[in-house]
Every structure is written in C-alpha cells, then in structure tokens.
N, C-alpha and C positions, 0 to 999 in steps of 0.2 A: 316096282314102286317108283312114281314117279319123281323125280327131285325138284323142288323150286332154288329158283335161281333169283335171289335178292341181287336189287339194282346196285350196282357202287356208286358210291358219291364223291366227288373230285375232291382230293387230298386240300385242306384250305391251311394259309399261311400268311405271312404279309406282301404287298406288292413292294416295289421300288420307290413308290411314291408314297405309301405308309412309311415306311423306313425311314425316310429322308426328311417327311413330317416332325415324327420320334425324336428322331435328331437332334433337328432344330428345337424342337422343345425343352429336349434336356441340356442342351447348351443354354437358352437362353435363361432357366432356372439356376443351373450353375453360374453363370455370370452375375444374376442378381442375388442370390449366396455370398459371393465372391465378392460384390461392392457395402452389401450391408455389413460382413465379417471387419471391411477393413475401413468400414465409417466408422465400427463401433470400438476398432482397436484405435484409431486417431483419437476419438473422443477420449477411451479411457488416456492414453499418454498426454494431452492438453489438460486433462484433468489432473493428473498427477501429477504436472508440472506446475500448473496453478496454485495447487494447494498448499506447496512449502512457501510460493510467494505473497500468498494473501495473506499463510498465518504469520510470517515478518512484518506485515505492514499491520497487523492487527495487535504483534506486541511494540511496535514502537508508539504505537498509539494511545496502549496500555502506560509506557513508559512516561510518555510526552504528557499524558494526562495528572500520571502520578509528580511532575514533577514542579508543573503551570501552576496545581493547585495550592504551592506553594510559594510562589515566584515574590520577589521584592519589587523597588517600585523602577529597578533600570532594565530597560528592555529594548534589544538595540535587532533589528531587521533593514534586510535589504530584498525581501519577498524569496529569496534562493538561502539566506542565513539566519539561523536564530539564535539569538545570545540574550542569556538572563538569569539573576539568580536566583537562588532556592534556597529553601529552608527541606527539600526534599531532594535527595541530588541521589543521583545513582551511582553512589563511588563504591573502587574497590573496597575491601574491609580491614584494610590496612588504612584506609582513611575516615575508619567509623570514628572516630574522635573528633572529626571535624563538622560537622552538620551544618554548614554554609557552605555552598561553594555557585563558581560562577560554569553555567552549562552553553553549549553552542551545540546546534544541529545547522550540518549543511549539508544541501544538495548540491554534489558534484558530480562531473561525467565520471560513469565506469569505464575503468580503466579495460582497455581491448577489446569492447563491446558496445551497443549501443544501448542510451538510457540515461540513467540516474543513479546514485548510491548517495543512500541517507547517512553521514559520516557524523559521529558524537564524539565529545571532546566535553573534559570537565577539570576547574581547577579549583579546589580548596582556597577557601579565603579565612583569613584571620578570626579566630574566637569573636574578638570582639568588634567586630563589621556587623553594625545591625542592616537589617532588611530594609528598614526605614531611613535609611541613610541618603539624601538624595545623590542623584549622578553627580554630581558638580562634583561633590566630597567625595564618593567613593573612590578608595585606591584603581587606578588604572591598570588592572589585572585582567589580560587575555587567558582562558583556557588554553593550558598546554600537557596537558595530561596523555595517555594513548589516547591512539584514535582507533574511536570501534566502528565499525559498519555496522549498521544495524539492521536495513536492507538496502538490495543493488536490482541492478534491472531492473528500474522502477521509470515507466512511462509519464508519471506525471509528480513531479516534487517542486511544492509550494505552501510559504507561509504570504498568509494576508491576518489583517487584523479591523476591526471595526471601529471607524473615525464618528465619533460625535460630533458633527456637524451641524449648521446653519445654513437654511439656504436663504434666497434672495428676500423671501418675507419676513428672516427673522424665526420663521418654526424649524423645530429641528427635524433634521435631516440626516440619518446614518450610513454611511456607507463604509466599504471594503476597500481598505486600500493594500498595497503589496509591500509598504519599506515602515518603518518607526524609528523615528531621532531618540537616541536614550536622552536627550534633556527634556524630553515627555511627557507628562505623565503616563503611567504603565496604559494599557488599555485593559478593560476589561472582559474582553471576548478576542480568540485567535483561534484563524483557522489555518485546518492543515490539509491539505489536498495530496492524496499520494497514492498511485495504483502502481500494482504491478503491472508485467507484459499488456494485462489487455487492462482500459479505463474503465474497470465498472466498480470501482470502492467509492461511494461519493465521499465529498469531504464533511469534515470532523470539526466541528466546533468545541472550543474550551475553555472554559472561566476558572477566575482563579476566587479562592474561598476569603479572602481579604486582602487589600493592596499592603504587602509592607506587613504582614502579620507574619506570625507562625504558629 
C-alpha cells in the first residue's frame, strides 16, 4: 500500500514588526484611556468644589433679597459696603422681639487666601424707630452684632445701585452707580454682583416692595 505524503505548511506566527506595530497601538490606546479618565476625574473635583460655592452665593442672595424687600428709607454704600435698615432683618432669635434693625454686608479680602468674603453684621434698633424716619433724625447706630460670613472665596463682590438721572436734554437717563450718601433718597433698584472661584453667576437685581414701609 502505497502512503501519500501531505505537504506541510510553514508554522505561521507574528513577525518583529507585527509585534512592535501591536505595541504601539496598545500604548497609545492606553494613554488616551489614561487622559480621558483624568479629564473626567478634574472635572468631577472642579465640580464638586463649585457647588458648595455657588450654593453660598445663591443663599446670600436669598437672604439679601429677603431683607432689601423690606428696607427703610436710609441706605448708605460705598460699592464694597452695604448698610440699611429693615423691617426684615435676619437676627438671632433671641432678638425676635425686635423687628427693626439696621444690617451691613461687606466685601472683604479673605483672610490667607485670595478673593473676597461676603461678611454680615446686624444691629437691633429701638421699638419705636420708624422705617420712615429720615436719615438726618435716625439715631446713629452702626451694626455691631457677630459677624457671619456668609460666603468667601468669592471672585467678584459688588454692590451698585441705579441713579435716576438727567442728562444733557433734560430726558431721563438711568444709570449704575457704585456708592449711595444715606442723605438720599433710598433707591429703588440694587444690584449685587457676586461669583464664586470662577465668574459665571451674573448679577442680581433687587427692589424693595415700598420705601419706608413694612
């Protein structure tokens, strides 16, 4: 019987230059792995660092709103300080007896770092201090109450308020200015401009519901 004898066929594998191709491929998949993993870890931490800041500047806002809408008719700025009183005042509750008092927000540098800190201070005024009382007659009462932060690290802190003006024809003409004389009349519109670390909070306008009311 005769045997047939099948051809062999040469053992197949990768060359040196497959290999090295390979390689190269899986590193440079791993490296883009490796930059997209640690974009997406920066973002989450900028994000979670963001967020306890915004939502401070979202409750001073809160506060600042509740407090404007109550304001009397003295109202004294220097575009970095605000001082006025209220018929809405955010006091401790050992001072709920008193529902007048006179409030201040200032922007000061924080302390050991770079920026701003929004610092409140409030001081109860007399029962019988009406709202309506002009500046001239109002007792000369500074806030001196604690002082609370209410937020820090803050990129941009500013009060402006809007001047009913005149211009040169005689039509009016309103604009923004940065400071207010308490022998003023109040204004009726005040803005607050305040971001945290990065500036994307625009500012905040605020009216108050009657001059001298409550």
């Amino acid at each position: 019987m005769t045997r047939r004898l099948l051809p062999r066929h040469p053992q197949q594998g990768f060359t040196l230059l497959e290999l090295i191709v390979a390689l190269a491929l899986s590193s440079l998949v791993a490296m883009v792995g490796t930059i997209a993993l640690s974009m997406a870890s920066d973002f989450y931490a900028r994000h979670q660092a963001r967020t306890p800041a915004r939502d401070s500047v979202r409750a001073v806002e809160r506060i600042l709103h509740h407090e404007w809408a109550g304001r009397g008719l003295r109202v004294h700025s220097d575009g970095a300080m605000l001082e006025f009183d209220t018929a809405h005042p955010l006091l401790p509750a050992q001072n709920a007896s008193l529902p007048l008092a006179r409030v201040r927000y200032s922007c000061e540098p924080t302390a050991g770092s770079k920026g701003w800190s929004l610092v409140y201070q409030a001081q109860p005024l007399p029962p019988a201090t009406a709202l309506g009382t002009s500046a001239a007659r109002r007792p000369p009462t500074e806030p001196n109450g604690p002082r609370k932060v209410l937020a820090s690290a803050l990129q941009v802190c500013a009060f402006s308020f809007l001047l009913q003006g005149l211009d040169a024809q005689g039509k009016p003409q309103p604009r923004w200015i940065q400071g207010w004389d308490a022998q003023q009349p109040p204004p009726r519109l005040m803005r607050l401009a305040l971001s945290g670390l990065h500036a994307d909070v625009p500012a905040v306008v605020y009216t108050a519901h009657r001059d001298g009311a409550r």
